[in-house]
N, C-alpha and C positions, 0 to 999 in steps of 0.2 A: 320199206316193208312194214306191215302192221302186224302186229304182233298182240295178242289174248293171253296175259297172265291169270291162270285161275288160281285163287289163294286163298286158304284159310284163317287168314287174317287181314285187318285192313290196316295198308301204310301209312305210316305218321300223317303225311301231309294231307289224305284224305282226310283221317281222322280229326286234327286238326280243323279241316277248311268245316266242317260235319261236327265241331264240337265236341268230341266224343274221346273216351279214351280208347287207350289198343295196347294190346300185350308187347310184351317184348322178348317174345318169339321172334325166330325171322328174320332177325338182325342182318344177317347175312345177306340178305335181299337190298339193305338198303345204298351199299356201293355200287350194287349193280345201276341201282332205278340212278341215281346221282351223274355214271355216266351216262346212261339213255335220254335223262334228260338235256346234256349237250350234244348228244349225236341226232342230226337231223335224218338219217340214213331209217330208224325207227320211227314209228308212233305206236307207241304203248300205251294199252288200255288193263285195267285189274278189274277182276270181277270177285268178289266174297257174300256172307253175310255178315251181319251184326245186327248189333242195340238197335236199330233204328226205328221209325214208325212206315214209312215208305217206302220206296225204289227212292234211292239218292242221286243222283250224275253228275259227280264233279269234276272239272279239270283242273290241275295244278301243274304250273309248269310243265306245261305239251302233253302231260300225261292224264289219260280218261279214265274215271275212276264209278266205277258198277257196284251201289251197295247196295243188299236187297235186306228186306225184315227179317227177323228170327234169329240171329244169333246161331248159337251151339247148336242148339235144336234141331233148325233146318241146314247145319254143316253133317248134321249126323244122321238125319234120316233120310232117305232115298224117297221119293214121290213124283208124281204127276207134273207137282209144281218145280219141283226142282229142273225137268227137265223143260217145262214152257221158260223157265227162266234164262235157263245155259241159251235156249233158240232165241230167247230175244237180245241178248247180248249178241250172240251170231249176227241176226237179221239186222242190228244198228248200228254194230261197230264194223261187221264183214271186214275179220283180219284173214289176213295171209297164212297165219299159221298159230296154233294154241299151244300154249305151253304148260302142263300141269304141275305147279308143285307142291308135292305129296298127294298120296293113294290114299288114303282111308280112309275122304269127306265122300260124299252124297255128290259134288260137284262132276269128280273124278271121274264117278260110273256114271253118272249119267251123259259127260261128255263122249266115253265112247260108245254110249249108246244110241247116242245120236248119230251114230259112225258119221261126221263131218268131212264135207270134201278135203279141206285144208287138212295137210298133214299137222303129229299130234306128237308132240315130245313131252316127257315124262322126266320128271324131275325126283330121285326119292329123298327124302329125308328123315324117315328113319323105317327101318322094315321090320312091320308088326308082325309077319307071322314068326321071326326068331324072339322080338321082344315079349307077346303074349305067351311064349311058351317059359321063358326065364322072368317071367312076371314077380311073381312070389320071391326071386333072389338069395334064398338058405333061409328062409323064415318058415315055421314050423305049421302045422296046420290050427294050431290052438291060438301061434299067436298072430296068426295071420287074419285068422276068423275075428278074434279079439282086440285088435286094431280100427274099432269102427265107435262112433256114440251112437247113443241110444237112434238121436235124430236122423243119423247116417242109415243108418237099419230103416228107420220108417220111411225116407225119401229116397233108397236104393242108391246111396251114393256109399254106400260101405268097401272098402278095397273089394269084397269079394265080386259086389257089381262092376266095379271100376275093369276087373280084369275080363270077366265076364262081355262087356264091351270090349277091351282091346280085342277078343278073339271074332266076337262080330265087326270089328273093323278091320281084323287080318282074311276076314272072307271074301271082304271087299278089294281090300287090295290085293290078292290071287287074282279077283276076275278084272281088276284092271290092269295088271300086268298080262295078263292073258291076254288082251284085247289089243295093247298098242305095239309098235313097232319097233321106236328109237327111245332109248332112255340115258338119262346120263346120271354118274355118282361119283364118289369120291374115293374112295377105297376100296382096296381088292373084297372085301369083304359082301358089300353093297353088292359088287360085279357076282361072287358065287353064289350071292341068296337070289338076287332076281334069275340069274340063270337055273336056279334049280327049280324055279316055278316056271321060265318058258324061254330056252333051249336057244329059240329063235331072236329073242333081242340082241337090235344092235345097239352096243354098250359104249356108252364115249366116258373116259375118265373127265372130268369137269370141276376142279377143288373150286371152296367156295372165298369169296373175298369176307375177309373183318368186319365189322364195323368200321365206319369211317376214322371213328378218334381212335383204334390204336393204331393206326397207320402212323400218325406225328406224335404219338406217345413218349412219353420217354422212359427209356428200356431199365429193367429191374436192376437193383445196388445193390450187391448185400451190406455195404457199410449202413443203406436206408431201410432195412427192412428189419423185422422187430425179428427177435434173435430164434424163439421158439411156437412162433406161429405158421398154420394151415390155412387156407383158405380151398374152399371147395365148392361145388355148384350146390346148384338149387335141386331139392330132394322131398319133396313131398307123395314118393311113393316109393315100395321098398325095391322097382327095381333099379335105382339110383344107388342103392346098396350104403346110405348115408350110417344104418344099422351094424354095419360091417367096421366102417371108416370108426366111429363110437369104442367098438371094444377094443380098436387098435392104441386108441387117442387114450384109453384109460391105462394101456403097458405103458404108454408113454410118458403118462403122468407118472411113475411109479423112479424115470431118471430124470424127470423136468417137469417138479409140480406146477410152473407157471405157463405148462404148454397151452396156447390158446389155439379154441378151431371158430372160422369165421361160415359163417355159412348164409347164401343169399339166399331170396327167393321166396324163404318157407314163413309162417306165420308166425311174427314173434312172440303170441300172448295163447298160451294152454289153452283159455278157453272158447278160441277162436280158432285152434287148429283139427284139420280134418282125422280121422281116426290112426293112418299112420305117425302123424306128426305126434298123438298125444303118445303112440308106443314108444317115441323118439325120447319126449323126455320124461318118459318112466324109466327108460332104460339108463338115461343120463344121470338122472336121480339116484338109481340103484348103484349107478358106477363112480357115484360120486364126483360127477363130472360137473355142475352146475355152474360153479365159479371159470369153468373151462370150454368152454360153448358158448358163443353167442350169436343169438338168431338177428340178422343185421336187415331184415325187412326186402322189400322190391327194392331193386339199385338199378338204375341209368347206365349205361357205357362208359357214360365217363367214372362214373361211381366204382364201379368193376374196373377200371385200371387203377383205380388210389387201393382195393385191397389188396390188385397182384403187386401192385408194387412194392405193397409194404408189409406181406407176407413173405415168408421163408423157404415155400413151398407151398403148391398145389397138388390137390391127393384126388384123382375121380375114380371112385368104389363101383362103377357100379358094376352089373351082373349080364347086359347086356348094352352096347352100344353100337355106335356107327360111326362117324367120326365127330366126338362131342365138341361142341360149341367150346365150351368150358377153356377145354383141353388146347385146343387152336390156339385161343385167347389167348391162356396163358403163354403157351410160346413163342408167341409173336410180343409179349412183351416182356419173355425171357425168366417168368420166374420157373424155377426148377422142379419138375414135375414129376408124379409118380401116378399111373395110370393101370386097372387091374387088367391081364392077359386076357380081353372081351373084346369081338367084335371085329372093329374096325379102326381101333385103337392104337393096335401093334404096327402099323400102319402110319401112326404119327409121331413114336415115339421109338427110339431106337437103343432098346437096353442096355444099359451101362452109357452108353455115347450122348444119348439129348433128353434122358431119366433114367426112372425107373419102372419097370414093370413086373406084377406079382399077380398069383391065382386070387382068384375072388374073395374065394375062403379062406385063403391063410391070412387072416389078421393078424396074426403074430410074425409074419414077416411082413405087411405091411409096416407094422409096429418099429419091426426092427429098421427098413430102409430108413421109416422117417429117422428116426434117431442117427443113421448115419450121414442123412444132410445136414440135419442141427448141429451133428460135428466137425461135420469136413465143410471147412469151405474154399478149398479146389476146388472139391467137387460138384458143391453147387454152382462153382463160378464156370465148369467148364461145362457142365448140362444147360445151365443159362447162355451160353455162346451158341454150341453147337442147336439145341432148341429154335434162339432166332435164326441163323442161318435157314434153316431150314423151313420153318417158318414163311419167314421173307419170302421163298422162292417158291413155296407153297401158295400162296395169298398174294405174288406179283400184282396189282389191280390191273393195269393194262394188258398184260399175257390174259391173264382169266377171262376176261368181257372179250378182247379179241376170239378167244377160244368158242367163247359162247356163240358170240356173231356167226364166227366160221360156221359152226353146227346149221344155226337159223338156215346160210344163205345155201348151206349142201339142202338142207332139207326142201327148201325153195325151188331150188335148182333138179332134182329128182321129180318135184311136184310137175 
């Protein structure tokens, strides 16, 4: 079967054969491409934008790789071009069936605008129309507004633009869930939000696989993990709720001044950070947190299991999610987690049994769990067990890609 992945991002290996860097977004995609590329039953082609100066086509390992010019720009505007583009991928690679993952680029709508004969599976990964609306996260309107530099104002990259966007791209994703048929997600949560935009999708649960290195990882210690350290995701906008996680981490300092919090992702230098990040350490400043924070830059996969490992706990604040990358991570290599009652979250984390979970807002009980794992260590040791088990059988690799296939060949098979 051939198969059309449509993506807003381009994978390692293209980027690689293309020179070029690529986020590390998406992670999740690359167990899948890894088996595909031993299964001869596929032939897999990607289609995205990026940096580039031309239409690129490269193959890497059986897999055809579609990169077109424009970057962000043309992932986020809807045009003419964009949709001669989706046809000529159509007209050269003529697969069996298109798979979209995620709703809220310019590729999405215009693939079902093209209404294509091949049937059209949808993939969500995260759902703007509940995240645009919990955007802001309990941050007030003065300091929400006042979260931006001067430059951010004159180039409309200010959080209030930023959010501003998410809700034109929750427009979009309305009118592409409107339009397709079959969708798959991970969480019950994913399942009620697309359902309350169109009644009539058919919804397949579909967890997604790790990254490849924590699968041979080796699973958290507390003998190996520094006694009163956090680690938490990457937070460069307030609804990651990193703002939240801050006031908790300064009660905490108040029974463990050498409590450390690790944070990836975000920019580690004031004068280089976007208007939320400078609110981040004004606020750290004010809490006297400075010596307690530190911003540990972009990290690799692999990089991200040496700081679950040797973390004490994993904390994800935020205000609205889905089922966080982060969060997964972490339990699949067992460190001990506390996750806010959002989303699709509650979902992966099982109260008292494989963490903890707390309201968004109460920072002073976030405050307080943390300080109950710094003290107990049963009970870190038995939320770290129960976590990978569950984990494990969440993120199976071969269950999940079989799963996946099964979908492709029903969908094949209907066609």
């Amino acid at each position: 079967m051939k198969v059309l992945w449509v993506l807003n991002m381009m994978l390692p290996d293209a980027a690689k054969a293309l020179n070029k860097g690529t986020t590390t977004s998406g992670t999740w995609l690359l167990d899948y491409v890894n088996s595909i590329k031993a299964d001869e039953e596929i032939e897999l082609a990607t289609m995205t934008y990026a940096g580039v100066d031309k239409l690129e086509v490269v193959t890497v390992d059986r897999i055809k790789h579609y990169v077109f010019p424009g970057g962000g720009k043309r992932l986020l505007i809807s045009s003419k071009k964009t949709l001669a583009d989706c046809r000529y991928v159509l007209d050269d690679f003529k697969p069996d069936l298109i798979h979209l993952h995620g709703t809220e680029y310019s590729m999405a709508r215009a693939m079902v605008d093209i209404q294509p004969i091949q049937p059209v599976l949808l993939t969500i990964q995260g759902i703007l129309t509940r995240i645009s609306q919990e955007f802001k996260a309990g941050l007030t309107t003065r300091e929400f507004l006042s979260a931006a530099t001067l430059k951010q104002w004159l180039t409309l990259k200010a959080p209030i633009f930023t959010h501003q966007l998410y809700l034109k791209n929750a427009k979009r994703e309305r009118y592409v869930l409107q339009h397709v048929k079959r969708v798959t997600g991970r969480v019950d949560w994913d399942k009620a939000v697309m359902l309350s935009i169109n009644p009539n999708l058919q919804y397949d649960r579909l967890n997604y696989n790790v990254p490849p290195v924590f699968y041979d990882a080796e699973k958290w210690q507390i003998s190996k993990a520094e006694p009163h350290s956090i680690y938490t995701g990457a937070s460069k906008y307030p609804l990651k709720g990193l703002h939240m996680l801050i006031r908790a981490l300064a009660l905490v300092k108040l029974k463990y001044p050498d409590v450390r919090l690790y944070v990836p992702g975000n920019s580690t230098s004031y004068q280089k950070s976007n208007g939320y990040e400078r609110y981040l350490h004004k606020l750290i400043n004010k809490l006297g947190l400075a010596e307690n924070v530190e911003f540990v830059g972009r990290k690799s996969s692999a990089e991200i299991v040496e700081l679950l490992q040797k973390s004490r706990i994993c904390v994800l604040p935020s205000a609205m999610e889905g089922a966080s990358a982060t969060l997964r991570e972490a339990m699949m290599i067992g460190t001990p987690s506390i996750c806010s009652f959002r989303g699709g979250m509650v979902d992966l984390i099982q109260d008292g049994h494989s963490g903890f979970c707390y309201d968004f807002n109460e920072y002073p009980v976030l405050a307080d769990r943390i300080c109950r794992l710094i003290e107990d260590d049963a009970l870190c040791c038995k939320f770290s067990k129960n976590a990978i088990e569950n984990a494990e059988q969440r993120h199976a690799r071969q269950e999940n890609y079989q799963a996946l296939k099964n979908i492709y060949r029903e969908m094949l098979a209907e066609k």
